[in-house]
PAVEXKOL-427258 format. One record per residue (C-alpha): chain; y, x, z. Coordinates in nm, 4 decimals, decimal comma, padded with zeros to 6 digits. Layout:
  unit        yy        xx        zz
     A         Y         X         Z
...
This chain:
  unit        yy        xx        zz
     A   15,1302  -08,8279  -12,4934
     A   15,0757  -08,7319  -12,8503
     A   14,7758  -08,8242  -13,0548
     A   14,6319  -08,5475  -13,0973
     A   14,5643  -08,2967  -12,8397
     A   14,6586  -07,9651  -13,0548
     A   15,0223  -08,1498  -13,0565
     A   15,0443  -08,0212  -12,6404
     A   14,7686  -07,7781  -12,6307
     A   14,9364  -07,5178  -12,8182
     A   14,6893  -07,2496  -12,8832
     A   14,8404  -06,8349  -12,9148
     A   14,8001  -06,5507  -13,0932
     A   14,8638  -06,1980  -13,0562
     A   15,1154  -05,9636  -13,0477
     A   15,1817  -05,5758  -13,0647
     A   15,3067  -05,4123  -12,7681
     A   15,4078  -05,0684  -12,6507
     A   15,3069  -04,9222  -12,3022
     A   15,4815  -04,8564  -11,9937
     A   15,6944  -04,5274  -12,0242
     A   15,5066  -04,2735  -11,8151
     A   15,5211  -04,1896  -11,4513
     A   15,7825  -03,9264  -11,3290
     A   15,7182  -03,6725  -11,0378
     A   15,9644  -03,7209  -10,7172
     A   15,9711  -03,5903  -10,3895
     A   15,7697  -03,7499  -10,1136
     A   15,6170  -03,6389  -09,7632
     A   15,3361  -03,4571  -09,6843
     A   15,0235  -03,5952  -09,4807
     A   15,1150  -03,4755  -09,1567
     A   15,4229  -03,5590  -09,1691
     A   15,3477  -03,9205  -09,3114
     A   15,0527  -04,0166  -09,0632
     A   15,2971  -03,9507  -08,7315
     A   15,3968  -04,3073  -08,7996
     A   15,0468  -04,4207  -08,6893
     A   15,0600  -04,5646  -08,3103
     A   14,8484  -04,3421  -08,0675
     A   14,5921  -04,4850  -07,8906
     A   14,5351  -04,2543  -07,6675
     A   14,7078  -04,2333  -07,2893
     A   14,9550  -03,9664  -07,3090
     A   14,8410  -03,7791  -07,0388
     A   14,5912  -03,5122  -07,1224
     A   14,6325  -03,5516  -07,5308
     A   14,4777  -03,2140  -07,6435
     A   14,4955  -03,2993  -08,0578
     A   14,7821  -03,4470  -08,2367
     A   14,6556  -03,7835  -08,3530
     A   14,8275  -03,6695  -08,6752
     A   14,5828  -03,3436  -08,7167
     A   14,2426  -03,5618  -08,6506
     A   14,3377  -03,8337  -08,9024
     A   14,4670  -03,5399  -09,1579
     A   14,1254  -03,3544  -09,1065
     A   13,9148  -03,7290  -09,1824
     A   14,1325  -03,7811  -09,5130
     A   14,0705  -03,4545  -09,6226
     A   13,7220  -03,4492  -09,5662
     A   13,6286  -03,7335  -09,7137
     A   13,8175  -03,6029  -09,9834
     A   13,6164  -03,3294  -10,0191
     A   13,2903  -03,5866  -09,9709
     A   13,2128  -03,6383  -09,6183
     A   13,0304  -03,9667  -09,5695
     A   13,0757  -04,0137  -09,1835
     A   13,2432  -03,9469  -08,8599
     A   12,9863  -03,6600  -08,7900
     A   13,0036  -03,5293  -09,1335
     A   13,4412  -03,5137  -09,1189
     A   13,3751  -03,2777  -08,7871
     A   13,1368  -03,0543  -08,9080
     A   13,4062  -02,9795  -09,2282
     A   13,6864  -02,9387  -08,9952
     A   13,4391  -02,6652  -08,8267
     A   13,3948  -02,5065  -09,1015
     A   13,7389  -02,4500  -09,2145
     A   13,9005  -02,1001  -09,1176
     A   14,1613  -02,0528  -08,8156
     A   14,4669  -02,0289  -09,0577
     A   14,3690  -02,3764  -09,2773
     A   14,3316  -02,5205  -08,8693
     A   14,6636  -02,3891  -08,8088
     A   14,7924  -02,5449  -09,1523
     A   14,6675  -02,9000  -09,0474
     A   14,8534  -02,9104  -08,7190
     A   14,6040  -02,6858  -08,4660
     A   14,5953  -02,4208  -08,2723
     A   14,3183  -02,2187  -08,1224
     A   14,0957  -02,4888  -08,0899
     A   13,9778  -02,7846  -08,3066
     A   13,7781  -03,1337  -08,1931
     A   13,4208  -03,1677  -08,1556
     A   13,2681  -03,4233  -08,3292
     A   13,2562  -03,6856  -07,9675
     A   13,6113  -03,6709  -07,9806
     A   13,6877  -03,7551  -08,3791
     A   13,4492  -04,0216  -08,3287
     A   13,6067  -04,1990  -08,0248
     A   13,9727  -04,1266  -08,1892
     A   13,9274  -04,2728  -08,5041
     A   13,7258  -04,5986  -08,3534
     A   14,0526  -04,6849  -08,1935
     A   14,3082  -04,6005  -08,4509
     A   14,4610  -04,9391  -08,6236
     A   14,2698  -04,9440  -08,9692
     A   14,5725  -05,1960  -09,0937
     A   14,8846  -04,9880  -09,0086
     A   14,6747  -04,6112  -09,1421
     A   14,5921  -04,8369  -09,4375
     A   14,9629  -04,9432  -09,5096
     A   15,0571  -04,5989  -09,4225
     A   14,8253  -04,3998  -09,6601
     A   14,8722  -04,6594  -09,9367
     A   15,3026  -04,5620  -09,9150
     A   15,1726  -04,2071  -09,9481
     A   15,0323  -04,2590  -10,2455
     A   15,2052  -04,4838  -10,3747
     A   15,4899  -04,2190  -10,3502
     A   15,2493  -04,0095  -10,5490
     A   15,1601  -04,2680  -10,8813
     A   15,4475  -04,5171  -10,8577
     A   15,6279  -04,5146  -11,2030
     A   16,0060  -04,4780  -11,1857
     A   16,0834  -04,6486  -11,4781
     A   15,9979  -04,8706  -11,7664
     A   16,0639  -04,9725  -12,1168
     A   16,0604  -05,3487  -12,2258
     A   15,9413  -05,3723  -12,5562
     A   15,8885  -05,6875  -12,7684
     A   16,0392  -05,9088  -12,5371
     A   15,7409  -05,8451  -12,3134
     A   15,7468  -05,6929  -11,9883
     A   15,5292  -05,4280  -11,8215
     A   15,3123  -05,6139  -11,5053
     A   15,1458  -05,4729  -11,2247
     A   14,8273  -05,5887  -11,2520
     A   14,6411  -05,5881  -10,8739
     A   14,2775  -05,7337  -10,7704
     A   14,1707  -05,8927  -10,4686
     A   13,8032  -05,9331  -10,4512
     A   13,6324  -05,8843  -10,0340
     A   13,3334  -05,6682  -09,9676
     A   13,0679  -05,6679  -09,7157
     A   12,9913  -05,3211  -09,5225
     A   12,6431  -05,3458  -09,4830
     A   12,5539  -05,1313  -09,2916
     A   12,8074  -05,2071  -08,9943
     A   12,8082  -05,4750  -08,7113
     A   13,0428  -05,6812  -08,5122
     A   12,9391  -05,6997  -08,1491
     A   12,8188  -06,0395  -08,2303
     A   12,5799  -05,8931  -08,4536
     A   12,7542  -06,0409  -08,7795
     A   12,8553  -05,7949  -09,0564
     A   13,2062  -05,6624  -09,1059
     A   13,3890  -05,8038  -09,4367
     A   13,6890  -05,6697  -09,4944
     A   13,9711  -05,8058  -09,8186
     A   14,1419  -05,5538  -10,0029
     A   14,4109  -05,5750  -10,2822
     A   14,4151  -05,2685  -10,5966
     A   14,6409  -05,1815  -10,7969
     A   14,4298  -05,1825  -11,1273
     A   14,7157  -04,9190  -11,2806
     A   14,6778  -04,6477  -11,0542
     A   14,3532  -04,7286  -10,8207
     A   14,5339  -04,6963  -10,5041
     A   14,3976  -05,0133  -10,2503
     A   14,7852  -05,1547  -10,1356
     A   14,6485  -05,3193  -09,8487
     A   14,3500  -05,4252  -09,6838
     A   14,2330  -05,6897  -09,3715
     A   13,9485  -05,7104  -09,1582
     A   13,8066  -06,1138  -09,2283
     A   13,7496  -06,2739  -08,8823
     A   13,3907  -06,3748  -08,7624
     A   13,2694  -06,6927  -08,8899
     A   13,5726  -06,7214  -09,1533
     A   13,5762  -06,6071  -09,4859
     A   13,7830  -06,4896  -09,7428
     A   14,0562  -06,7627  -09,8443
     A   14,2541  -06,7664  -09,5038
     A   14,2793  -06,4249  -09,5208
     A   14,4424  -06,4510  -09,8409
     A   14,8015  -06,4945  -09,7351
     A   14,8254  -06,1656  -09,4912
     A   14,7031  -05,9650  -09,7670
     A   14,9994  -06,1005  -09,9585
     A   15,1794  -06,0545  -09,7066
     A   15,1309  -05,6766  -09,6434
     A   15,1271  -05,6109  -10,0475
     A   15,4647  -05,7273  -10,0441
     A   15,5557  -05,4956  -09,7688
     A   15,3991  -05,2367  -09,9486
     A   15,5754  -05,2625  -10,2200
     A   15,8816  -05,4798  -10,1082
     A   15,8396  -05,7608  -10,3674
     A   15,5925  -05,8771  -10,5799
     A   15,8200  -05,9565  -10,8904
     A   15,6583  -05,8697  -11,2076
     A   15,3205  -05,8414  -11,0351
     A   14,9745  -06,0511  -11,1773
     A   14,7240  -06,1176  -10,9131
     A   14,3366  -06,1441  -11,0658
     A   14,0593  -06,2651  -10,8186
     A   13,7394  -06,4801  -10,9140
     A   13,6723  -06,8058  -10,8453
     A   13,6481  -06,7941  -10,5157
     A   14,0719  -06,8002  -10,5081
     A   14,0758  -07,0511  -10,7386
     A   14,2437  -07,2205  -10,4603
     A   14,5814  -07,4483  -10,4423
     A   14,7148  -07,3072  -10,1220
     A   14,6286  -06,9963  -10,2949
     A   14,8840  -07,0458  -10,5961
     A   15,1360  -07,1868  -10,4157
     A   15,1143  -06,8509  -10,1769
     A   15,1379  -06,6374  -10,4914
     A   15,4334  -06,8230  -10,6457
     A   15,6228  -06,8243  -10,3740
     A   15,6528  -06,4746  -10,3062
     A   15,7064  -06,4485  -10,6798
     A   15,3975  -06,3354  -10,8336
     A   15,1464  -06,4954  -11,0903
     A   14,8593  -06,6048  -11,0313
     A   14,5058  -06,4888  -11,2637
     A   14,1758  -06,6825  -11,1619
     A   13,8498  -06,7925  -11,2522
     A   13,7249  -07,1085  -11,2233
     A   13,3584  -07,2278  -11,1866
     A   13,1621  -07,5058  -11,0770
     A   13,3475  -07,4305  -10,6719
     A   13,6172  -07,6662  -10,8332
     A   13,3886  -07,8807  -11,0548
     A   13,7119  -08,1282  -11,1735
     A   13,9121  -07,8428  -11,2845
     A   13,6423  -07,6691  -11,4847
     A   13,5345  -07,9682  -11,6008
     A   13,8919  -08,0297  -11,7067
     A   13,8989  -07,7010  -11,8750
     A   13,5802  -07,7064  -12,0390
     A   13,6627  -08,0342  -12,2082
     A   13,9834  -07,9206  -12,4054
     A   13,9476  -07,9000  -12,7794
     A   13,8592  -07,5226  -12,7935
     A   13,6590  -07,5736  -13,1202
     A   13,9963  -07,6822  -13,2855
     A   14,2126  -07,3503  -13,1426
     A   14,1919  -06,9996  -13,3386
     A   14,0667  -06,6950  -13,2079
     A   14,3647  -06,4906  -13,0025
     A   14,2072  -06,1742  -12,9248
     A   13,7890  -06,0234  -13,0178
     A   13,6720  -05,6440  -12,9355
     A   13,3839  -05,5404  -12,9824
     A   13,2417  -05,2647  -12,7766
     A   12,8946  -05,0420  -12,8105
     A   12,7145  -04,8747  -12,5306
     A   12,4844  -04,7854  -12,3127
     A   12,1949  -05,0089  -12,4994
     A   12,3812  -05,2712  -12,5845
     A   12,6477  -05,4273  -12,8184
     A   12,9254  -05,6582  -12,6725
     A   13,1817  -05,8772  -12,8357
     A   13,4276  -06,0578  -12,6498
     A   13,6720  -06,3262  -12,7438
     A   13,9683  -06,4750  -12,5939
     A   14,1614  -06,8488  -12,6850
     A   14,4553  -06,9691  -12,4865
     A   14,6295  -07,3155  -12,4827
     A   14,9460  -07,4190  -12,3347
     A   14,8853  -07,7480  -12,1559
     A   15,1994  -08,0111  -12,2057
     A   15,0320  -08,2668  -12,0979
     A   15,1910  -08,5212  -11,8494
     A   14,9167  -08,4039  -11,5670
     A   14,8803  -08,0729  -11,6765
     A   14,6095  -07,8619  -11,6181
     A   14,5463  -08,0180  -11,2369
     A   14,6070  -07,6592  -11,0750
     A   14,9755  -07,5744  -10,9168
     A   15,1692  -07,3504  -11,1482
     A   14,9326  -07,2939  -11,3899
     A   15,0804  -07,2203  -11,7282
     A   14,8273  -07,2016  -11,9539
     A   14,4030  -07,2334  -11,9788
     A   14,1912  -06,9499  -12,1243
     A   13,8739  -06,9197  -12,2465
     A   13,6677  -06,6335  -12,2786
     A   13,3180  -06,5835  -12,4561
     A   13,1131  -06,3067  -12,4155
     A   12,8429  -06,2339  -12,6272
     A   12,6356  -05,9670  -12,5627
     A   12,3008  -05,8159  -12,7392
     A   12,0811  -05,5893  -12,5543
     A   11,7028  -05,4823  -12,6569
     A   11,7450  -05,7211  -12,9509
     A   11,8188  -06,0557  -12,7249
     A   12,1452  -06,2130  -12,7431
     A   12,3168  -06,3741  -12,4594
     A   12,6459  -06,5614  -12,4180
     A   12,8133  -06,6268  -12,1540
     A   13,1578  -06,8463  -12,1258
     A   13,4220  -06,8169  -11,8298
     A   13,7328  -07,0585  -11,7947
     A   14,0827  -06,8933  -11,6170
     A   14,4112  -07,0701  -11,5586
     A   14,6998  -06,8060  -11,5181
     A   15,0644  -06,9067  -11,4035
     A   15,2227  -06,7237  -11,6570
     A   15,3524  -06,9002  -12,0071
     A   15,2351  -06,7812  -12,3320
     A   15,5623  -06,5737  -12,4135
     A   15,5143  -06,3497  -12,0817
     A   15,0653  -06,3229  -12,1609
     A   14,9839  -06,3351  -12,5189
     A   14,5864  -06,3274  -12,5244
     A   14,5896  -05,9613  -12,5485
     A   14,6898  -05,9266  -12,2305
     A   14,4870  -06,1726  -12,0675
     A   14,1422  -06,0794  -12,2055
     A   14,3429  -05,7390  -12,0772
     A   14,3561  -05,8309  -11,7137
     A   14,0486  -06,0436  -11,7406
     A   13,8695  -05,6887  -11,7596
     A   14,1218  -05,5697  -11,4638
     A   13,9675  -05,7906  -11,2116
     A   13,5971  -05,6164  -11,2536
     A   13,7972  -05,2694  -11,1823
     A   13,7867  -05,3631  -10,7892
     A   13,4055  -05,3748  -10,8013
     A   13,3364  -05,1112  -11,0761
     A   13,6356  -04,8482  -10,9600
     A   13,6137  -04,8814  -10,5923
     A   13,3425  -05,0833  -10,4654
     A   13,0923  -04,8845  -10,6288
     A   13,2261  -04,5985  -10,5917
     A   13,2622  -04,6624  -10,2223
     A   12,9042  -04,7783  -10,1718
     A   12,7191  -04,4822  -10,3867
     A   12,9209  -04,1875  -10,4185
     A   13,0376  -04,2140  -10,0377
     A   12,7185  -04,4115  -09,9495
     A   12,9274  -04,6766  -09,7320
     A   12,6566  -04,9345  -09,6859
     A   12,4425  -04,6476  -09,5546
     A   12,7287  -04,5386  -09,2607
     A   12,5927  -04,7505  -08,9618
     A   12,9511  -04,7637  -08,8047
     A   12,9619  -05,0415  -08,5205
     A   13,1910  -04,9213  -08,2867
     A   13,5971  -05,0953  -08,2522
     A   13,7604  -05,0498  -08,5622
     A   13,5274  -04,7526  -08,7289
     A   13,3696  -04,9467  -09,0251
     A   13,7420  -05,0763  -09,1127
     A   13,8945  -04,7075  -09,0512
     A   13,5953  -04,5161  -09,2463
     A   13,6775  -04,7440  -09,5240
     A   14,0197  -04,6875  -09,5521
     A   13,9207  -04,3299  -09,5796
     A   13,7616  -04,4158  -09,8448
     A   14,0154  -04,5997  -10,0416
     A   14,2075  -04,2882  -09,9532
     A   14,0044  -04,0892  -10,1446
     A   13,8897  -04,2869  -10,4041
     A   14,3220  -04,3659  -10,4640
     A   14,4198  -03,9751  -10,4187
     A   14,0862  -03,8471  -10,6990
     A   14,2541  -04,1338  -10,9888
     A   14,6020  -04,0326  -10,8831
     A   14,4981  -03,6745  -11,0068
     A   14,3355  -03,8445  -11,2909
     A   13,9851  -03,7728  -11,2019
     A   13,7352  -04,0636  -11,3611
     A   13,4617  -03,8806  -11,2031
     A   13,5254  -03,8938  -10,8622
     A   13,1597  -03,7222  -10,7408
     A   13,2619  -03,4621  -10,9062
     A   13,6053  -03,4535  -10,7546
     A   13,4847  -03,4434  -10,4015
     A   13,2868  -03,1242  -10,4961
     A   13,5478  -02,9904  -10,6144
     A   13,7843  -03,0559  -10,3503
     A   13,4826  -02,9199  -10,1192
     A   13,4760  -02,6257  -10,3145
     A   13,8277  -02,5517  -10,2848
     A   13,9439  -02,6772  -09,9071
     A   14,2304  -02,4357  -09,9360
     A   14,4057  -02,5872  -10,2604
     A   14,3402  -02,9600  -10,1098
     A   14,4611  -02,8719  -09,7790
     A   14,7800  -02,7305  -09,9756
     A   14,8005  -03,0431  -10,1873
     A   14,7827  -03,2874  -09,9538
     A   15,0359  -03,1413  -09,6614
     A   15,3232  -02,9853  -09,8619
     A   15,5861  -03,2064  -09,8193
     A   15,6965  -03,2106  -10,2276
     A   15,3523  -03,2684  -10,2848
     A   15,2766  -03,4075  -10,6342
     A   14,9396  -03,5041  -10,8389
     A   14,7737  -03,2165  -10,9291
């Protein structure tokens, strides 16, 4: 080992890039036509409603802002006989008993996987443009969320995992976290039905926080060919410690903003090192250390804040650009959809207890959430009113079968 520890920490600085070529439109199935792959629940005998219909109607209604299973029926009601007849009905439509007791038994993992391929088919770019020797990643999030206002019939609350795609703020996949477990073994299947999603995860970063700063965790990314992005606190106290002792003092600057908002002035700034070391940084596949200060001055007090991330990646695929980048892409699960979820479609306030309606009504709401950003709506309270507004052009939208953002 060398002398001195800048010889095999090598620190990085940036570089220019260009971005990903835009997305191209293509043909892909309507609704209807893409939620007849979801298993019925039902005994065949006496099936008044195609299961297709009911699950159209609760996609497009919380589209257009409904907030429960009660709220979905009374839209449906609403609607006239020919948009009925355009979402797969005939003379009659369900009452609100029977969406309820439907959608309670539907699988929430298969209609997640098969409204995240719908719009995926929507937002997917075709193509892209290396530039710079640097490629274009998918950047996705994994971060869990508690649905407060549900139960499990053991009285415990339902937690659910989901992983989103930071570029186009569709949810790829999401799982139901047994009782009494947590997040990290459900880790792997949500890997597992990403990669189905999108049938490899090649080129793809995952972010999470420190929770994932797990081994079997990076070994799981790596070997379905991804790279890893995590944050590491005092949960792994020899590896932060690790991190917080390299010579950071001695390494330049490899990416500062500065931002101004909402009160308060913010100024963050990223260093990287390349650890050649013969132990390395002590965490599998991890390619370089980062550190990232945050300074931040609000009513005249200043506070700073430090976080330490190890990413699998070396420094000539995630110049510090890009990682104080996708540092910011990991809060987009909890500012993008969490939130969103939560108080524009007032999740923790839906008292769903029943089978698998807390894990359904929230892949409704990734639905919505995915389809509003899709369109390029940043304002998605104001998209649901709109789409509430209009339940003719949505109901067009979303069941044409060359259906493309709007």
């Amino acid at each position: 080992m060398s002398s001195s520890p800048i010889a095999v920490l090598l620190p990085h600085g940036p570089v220019t890039s260009i971005a990903p070529v835009a997305v191209t439109d293509h043909e892909q199935a309507g609704l209807l036509a893409v939620l007849a792959a979801v298993p019925d629940p039902r005994d065949p005998r006496g099936v008044r409603y195609p299961l297709a219909s009911v699950l159209a109607v609760a996609v497009c209604a919380v589209l257009a802002g409904a907030v429960t299973f009660a709220a979905i029926a009374d839209w449906v009601r609403d609607l006239d006989s020919a948009a009925w007849v355009r979402l797969g009905f005939t003379d009659r439509i369900p009452v609100a008993s029977t969406v309820w007791r439907l959608l309670v038994r539907v699988d929430a993992e298969v209609l997640s996987a098969v409204l995240a391929g719908w719009l995926c088919a929507r937002t997917t770019p075709t193509s892209t443009r290396p530039v710079v020797d640097r490629r274009w990643w998918r950047v996705i999030a994994v971060d869990g969320k508690v649905l407060r206002g549900s139960r499990l019939p053991d009285g415990s609350q339902v937690h659910l995992l989901s992983a989103y795609d930071t570029g186009t703020g569709v949810v790829l996949a999401q799982v139901q976290i047994a009782a009494k477990s947590n997040e990290i073994p459900a880790f792997a299947p949500l890997l597992d039905r990403v990669e189905a999603q999108l049938g490899s995860l090649d080129d793809v970063i995952i972010v999470a926080d420190a929770l994932h700063a797990q081994t079997g965790h990076a070994h799981a990314v790596a070997a379905r060919g991804a790279h890893l992005m995590v944050t590491v606190k005092a949960n792994q106290p020899t590896l932060h410690g690790l991190l917080k002792a390299l010579p950071w003092a001695e390494v330049s600057v490899g990416d500062q903003r500065r931002d101004k908002g909402h009160g308060r002035r913010e100024t963050r700034t990223v260093k990287a090192l390349t650890d050649r070391t013969r132990g390395g940084l002590g965490f599998p596949h991890a390619a370089q250390a980062v550190r990232i200060t945050r300074t931040r001055t609000v009513k005249g007090k200043t506070s700073r804040e430090t976080a330490y991330l190890v990413v699998s990646l070396p420094a000539e695929h995630a110049q510090p650009d890009q990682l104080q980048d996708w540092a910011r892409r990991e809060w987009h699960i909890e500012n993008r959809l969490h939130w969103i979820r939560d108080v524009t479609l007032r999740e923790d306030a839906h008292r769903a207890r029943t089978g698998n309606g807390p894990a359904v009504a929230a892949v409704l709401r990734n639905t919505a959430i995915g389809y509003h950003r899709s369109n390029g709506e940043t304002n998605i309270a104001r998209a649901t009113r709109r789409a509430n507004r209009r339940p003719d052009d949505l109901i067009d939208a979303v069941t044409r079968s060359n259906g493309t953002t709007q």
